[in-house]
N, C-alpha and C positions, 0 to 999 in steps of 0.2 A: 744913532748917528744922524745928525743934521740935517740936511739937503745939502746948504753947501759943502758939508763935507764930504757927503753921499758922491755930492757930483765930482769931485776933488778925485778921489778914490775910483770915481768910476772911468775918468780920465788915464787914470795912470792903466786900469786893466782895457783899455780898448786898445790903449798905445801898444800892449803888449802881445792881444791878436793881432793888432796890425801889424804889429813888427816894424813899430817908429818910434822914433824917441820923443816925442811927445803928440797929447793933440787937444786941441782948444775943448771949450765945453761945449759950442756947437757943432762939433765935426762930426757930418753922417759916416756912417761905419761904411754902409755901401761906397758911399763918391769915394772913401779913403781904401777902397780896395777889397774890402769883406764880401763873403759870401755866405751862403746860408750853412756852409760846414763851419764854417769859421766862425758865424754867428754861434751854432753849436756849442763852440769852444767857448765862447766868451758867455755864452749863458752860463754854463759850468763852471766858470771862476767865479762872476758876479753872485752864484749862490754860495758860492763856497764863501766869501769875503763879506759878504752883506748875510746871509743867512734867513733867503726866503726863496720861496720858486719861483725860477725863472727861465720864460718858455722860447724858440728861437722866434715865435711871434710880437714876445714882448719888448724883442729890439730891431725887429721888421719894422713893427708898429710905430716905435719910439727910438729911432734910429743915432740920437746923437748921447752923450751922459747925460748931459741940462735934462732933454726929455725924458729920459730912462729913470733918470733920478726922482723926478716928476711923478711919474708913473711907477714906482716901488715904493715911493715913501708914505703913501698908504695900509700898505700889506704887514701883516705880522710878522715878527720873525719868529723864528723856527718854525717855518714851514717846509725845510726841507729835509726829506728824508731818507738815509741813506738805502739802498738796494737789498731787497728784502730778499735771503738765496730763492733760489727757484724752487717751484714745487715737487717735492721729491717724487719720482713712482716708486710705489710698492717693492722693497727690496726684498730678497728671499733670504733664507736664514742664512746660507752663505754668501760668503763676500764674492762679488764681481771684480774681473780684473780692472785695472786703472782706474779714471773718474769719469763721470757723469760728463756730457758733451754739452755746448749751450745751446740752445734751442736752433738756432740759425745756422748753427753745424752741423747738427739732425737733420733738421732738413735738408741740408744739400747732401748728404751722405744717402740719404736717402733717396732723394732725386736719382745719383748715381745707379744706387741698388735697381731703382725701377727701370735703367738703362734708357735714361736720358740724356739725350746728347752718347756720342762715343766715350770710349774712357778718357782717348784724352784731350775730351772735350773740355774738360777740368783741370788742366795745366794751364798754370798763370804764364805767359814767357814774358821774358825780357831780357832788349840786348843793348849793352849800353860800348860807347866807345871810349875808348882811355886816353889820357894825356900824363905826359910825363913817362921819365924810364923807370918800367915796374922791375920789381925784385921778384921773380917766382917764388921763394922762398917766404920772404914779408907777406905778402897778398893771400900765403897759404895760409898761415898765421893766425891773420885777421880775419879771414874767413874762420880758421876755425874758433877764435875768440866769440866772433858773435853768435855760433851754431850752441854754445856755452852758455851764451847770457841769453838767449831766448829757448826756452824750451819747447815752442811752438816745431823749431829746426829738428827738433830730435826726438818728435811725437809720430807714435803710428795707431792705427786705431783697430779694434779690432771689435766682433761682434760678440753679444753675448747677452743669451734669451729674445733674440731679435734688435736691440737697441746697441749704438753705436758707444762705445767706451777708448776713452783717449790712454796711449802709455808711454811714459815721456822714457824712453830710452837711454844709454849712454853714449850712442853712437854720433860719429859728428861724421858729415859725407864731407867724402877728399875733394880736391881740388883736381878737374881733367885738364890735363895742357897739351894743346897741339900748338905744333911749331909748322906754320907754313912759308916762313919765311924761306927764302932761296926755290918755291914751289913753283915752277913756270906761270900755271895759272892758280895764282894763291887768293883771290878774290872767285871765282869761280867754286875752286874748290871750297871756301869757306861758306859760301852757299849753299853748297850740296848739304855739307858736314851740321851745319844749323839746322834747317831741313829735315836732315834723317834723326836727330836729339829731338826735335817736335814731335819726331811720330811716336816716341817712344812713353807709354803710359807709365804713371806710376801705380804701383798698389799698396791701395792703405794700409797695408795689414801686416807689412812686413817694412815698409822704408827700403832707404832713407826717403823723405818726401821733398825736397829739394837738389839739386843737380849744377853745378857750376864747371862750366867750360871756360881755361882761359886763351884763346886765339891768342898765336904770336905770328903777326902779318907784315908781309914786304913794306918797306921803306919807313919801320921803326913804329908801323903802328901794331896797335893793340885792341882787341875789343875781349868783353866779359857777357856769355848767354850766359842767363839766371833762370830755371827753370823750377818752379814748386807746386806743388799741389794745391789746389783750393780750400781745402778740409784748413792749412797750414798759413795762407799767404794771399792775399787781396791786393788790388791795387795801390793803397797807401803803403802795403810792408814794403812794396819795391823803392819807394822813396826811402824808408826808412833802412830800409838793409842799404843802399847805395851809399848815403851819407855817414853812417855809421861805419862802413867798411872805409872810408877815406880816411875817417877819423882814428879807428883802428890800423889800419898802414901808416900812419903817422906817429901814433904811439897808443900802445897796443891798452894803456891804464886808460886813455882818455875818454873811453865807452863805457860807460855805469851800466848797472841792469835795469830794464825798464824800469819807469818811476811808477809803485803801488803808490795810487791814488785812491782817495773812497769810490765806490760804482754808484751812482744816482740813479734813479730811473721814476716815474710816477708810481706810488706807491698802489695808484686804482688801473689795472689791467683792463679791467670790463669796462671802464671809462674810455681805454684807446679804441675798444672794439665795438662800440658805440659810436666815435667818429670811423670807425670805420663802415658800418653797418648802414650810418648815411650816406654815404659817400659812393658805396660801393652795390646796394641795394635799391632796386632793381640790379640785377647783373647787367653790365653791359653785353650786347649783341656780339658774336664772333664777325670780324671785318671781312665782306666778301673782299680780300683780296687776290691779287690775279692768280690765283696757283693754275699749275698745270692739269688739276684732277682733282677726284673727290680727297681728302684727306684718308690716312687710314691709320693703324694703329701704330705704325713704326713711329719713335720718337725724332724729334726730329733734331737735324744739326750733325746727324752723322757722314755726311760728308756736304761742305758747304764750299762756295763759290765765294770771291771777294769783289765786287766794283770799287773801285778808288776814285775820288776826287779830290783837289787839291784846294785849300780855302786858306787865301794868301792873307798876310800881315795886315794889312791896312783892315780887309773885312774882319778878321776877327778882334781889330781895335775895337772896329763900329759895333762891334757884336755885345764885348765887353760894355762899353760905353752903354748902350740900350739896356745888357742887363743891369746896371749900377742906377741906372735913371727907377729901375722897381725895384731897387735895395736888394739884388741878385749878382750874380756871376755871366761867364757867355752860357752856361749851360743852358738855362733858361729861354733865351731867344730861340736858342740848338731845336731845344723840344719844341717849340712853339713852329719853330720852321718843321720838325718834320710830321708835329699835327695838321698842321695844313698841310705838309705832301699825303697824308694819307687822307685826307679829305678828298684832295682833287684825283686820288688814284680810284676811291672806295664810294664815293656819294655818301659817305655818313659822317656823322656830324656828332656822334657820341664816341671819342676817343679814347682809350683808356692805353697808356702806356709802362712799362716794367721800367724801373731803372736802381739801382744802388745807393743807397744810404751810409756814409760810413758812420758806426756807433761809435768810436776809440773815447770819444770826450766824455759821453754818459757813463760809459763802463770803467774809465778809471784806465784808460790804456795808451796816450797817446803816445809813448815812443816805443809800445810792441807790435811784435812781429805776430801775426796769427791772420784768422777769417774773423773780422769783425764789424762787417756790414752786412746791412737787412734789406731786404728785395721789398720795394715798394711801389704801391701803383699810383700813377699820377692820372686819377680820372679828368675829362675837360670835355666842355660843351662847345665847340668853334662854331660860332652861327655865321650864317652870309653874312650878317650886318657887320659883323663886330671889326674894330680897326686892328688895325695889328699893334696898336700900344695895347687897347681891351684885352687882349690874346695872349700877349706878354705877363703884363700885369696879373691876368687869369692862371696862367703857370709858375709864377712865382708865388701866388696864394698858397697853390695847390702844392707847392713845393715846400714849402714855411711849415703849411699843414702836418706833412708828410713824416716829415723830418724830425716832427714833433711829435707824433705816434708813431716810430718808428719801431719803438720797444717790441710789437708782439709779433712774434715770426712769421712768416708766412703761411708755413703750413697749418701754423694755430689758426691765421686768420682765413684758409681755406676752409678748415674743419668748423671753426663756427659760423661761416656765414654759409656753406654747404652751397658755393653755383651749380650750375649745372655744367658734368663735363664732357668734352666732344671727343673724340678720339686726336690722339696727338696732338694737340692743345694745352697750352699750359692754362690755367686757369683767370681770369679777369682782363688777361690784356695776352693779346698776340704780337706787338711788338716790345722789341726790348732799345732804351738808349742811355749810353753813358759815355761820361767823357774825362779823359786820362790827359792829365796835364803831365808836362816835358820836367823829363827829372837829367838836372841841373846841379852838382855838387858843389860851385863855384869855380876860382880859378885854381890854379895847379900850384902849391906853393912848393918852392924849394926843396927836394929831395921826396915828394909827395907826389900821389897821384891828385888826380880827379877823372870823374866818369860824367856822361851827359848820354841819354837817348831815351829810351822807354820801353812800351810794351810793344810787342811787333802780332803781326798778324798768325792766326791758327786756321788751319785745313777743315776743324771740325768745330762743332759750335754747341750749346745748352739751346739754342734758341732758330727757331725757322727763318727770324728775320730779324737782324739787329742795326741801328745805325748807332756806329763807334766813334767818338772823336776822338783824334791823337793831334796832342799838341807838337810843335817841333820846332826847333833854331829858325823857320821861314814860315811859319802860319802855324798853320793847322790843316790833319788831312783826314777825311772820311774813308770808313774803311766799312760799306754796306755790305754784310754779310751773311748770307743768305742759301737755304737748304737745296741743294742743286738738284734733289728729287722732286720738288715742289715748287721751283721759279725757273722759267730762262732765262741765260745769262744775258739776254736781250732786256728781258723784262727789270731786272736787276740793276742794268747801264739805264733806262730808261727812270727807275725811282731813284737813282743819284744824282742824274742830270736835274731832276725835279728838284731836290731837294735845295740843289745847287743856288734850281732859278727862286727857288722859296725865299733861302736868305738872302738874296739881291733883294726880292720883292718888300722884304720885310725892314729891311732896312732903308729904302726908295724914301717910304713916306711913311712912317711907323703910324700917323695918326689917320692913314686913309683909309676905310672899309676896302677889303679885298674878294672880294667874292668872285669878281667875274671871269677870273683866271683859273679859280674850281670849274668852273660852269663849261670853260669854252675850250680852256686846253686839255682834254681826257686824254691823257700818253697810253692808255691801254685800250682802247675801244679796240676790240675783237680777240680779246684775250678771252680766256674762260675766269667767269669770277664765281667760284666755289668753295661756297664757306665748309 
């Protein structure tokens, strides 16, 4: 293929992450809206179409087609290779029930086993609100259409010789309907009634592993709790189950089953774990942060506390806007804001943060429903000097990186790089941040629904300290979440307000060095900081 034609072609697949009907040969991916998942995505078609590897750095790097094309039309083709199965373990002469679990579902299943976090620390929620007048009947339908074409809906896992094995079942879970309409207080009691379905665990071993509530509320409205297991359901399945379910209420043919794609992945493992081994070696330090005590072996997140702050429209324009200027998303500035809150909380300067990865475009999955993102650590060095574009810039690296070694699981990469581990501690990084964009099905057409809201807050958590973004129809809102055994909720309200004044600061003067507000504003001095 040509160049100009390279570039021609590569036009038309950027148009089609971006979800525009066309885009010139110089248009950066980022300014037109891309982020590093998306880049993702579009690395996986450009190999698919062109027929060499292509990494989410190589269009960080080379962000428009002109340069992309530029920069591939050196490289060989067929260098891409399809996803080699995993390495089997040692089977025994009899068969084990169901199939092998992928690596990333191991370990969380195992996390669980080791009782971390509560049981249902591991419930995905989400509650969306409806438009349009639904059919109980219809909605039950579509509901159970999709439980059909995802088999992820109808999987339970069970043990056997110690390792987790999936078994796709027949069973499809009903639909619960409460009616509170004519209910005095039917906004009250739809709180309570949401509430007591949070506390309620699933267990892998028998299902069903997802739960659907549908509210019938005063003055014609309607909402739908979606409740599933992690082992089953990530944050993208909630987008995908939402929109699928609209489309199924509409008509019931018009949802395929997920598209089998080929699974990609770098065919050299010991290669990711090599960037990881730099990255992550020396271990970083555990963060004195302010806990209330020495730590001790109870895992933590078993029962946690929420601070909320609210982070209005215009800033997370500006948010947006900063990450696009380093070929990223708001995420990006998010983590950079709350590297510097834990700077000026901790006096360290060597940060290392957990956050989520989704895999769907490597593996060949992007419109199923399952667990198909990897826990990654975003290490980062914030020095006094550094401006807060340096800072920026430095977590989108680190993010490009990330996402590009995403492949080896976590637990793999505890086991070979072997830290040292502290009691109730997850390993490399003490804080956890992700951020849950606003699920949106469009408008309500004619004799159809649509749903709009997202994930809602949990009592109980995987992690001692998280900062959560939830996107919404008015901004976006922090939901700091944090182990009530291990933080006051003083202390708590204190690293949100921080956080708060981080992305104002960050946003001020992106190119100014910011040090001096680590230095002079300490919101903990006289807390205990016990690592």
């Amino acid at each position: 293929m040509t160049e100009p034609d390279l570039t021609q072609r590569l036009c038309e697949l950027f148009a089609t992450a971006l979800e525009l009907d066309e885009v010139t040969p110089d248009t950066d991916f980022f300014v037109a809206g891309g982020h590093s998942l998306s880049a993702l995505e579009l690395s996986v078609a450009v190999e698919e179409a062109v027929g060499v590897r292509v990494r989410v750095r190589d269009i960080f790097d080379a962000a428009s087609p002109e340069l992309l094309a530029a920069r591939l039309a050196g490289l060989t083709p067929g260098a891409v290779e399809p996803a080699e199965p995993a390495a089997s373990r040692p089977r025994p002469a009899a068969a084990l029930p169901g199939a092998e679990v992928a690596e990333a579902t191991r370990w969380l299943w195992l996390e669980r086993q080791r009782g971390n976090g509560g049981c249902d620390a591991y419930t995905v929620p989400c509650l969306l609100d409806g438009e349009g007048a639904v059919d109980v009947d219809r909605l039950a339908a579509a509901l159970d259409g999709l439980a059909r074409r995802h088999p992820a809906l109808r999987t339970v896992f069970v043990e056997a010789q110690g390792e987790p094995r999936a078994v796709v079942t027949d069973d499809v879970p009903p639909l619960e309907v409460i009616d509170l309409r004519g209910h005095d207080q039917g906004d009250t009691r739809f709180d309570a009634l949401v509430e007591e379905r949070l506390a309620v665990p699933f267990d892998p071993s028998t299902g069903p592993l997802i739960r659907t509530t549908l509210f019938l509320r005063p003055d014609a409205r309607w909402s739908l709790l979606l409740l599933a297991d992690h082992l089953v359901c990530d944050g993208r399945s909630l987008e995908i189950l939402a929109t699928q379910l609209v489309a199924a209420y509409a008509e019931p043919a018009a949802v395929a089953p997920p598209e089998d794609r080929p699974a990609h992945r770098p065919s050299d493992q010991e290669a990711a774990l090599d960037h990881w081994r730099r990255v992550l070696l020396p271990p970083p330090a555990p963060l004195p942060l302010p806990v209330r005590g020495p730590r001790t072996q109870r895992a933590a997140g078993s029962a946690t506390g929420i601070a909320v702050r609210e982070i209005g429209p215009d800033v997370l324009r500006q948010l947006t806007d900063l990450g696009r200027r380093h070929h990223a998303g708001p995420f990006v500035p998010l983590a950079a804001a709350v590297a510097r809150t834990l700077v000026g909380i901790t006096g360290s300067t060597d940060i290392c943060l957990g956050t989520p990865v989704d895999r769907r475009a490597r593996l060949g999955a992007n419109d199923a429903v399952g667990f198909h993102v990897a826990t990654v650590p975003l290490r980062l060095q914030v020095r006094d000097e550094a401006s807060a574009d340096d800072l920026v810039d430095q977590v989108a690296q680190r993010t490009v990186d990330a996402v590009d070694h995403s492949g080896v699981a976590f637990d793999t990469l505890v086991a070979a790089l072997a830290p040292p581990r502290s009691p109730g501690r997850m390993p490399f990084f003490d804080v956890w941040v992700a951020l849950y964009p606003r699920i949106d099905t469009g408008p309500c057409l004619p004799g159809g629904i649509a749903l709009r809201g997202g994930p809602i807050p949990q009592r109980v958590g995987m992690f001692e300290l998280s900062f959560q973004f939830v996107e919404h129809a008015d901004g976006m809102r922090l939901w700091l979440q944090y182990d009530t055994e291990r933080y006051a909720a003083d202390t708590a309200e204190r690293m949100a307000r921080r956080l708060v004044d981080e992305v104002a600061r960050l946003l001020r003067d992106p190119a100014e060095p910011g040090a001096e507000a680590a230095l002079t504003h300490r919101a903990f001095s006289g807390f205990r900081f016990d690592a």
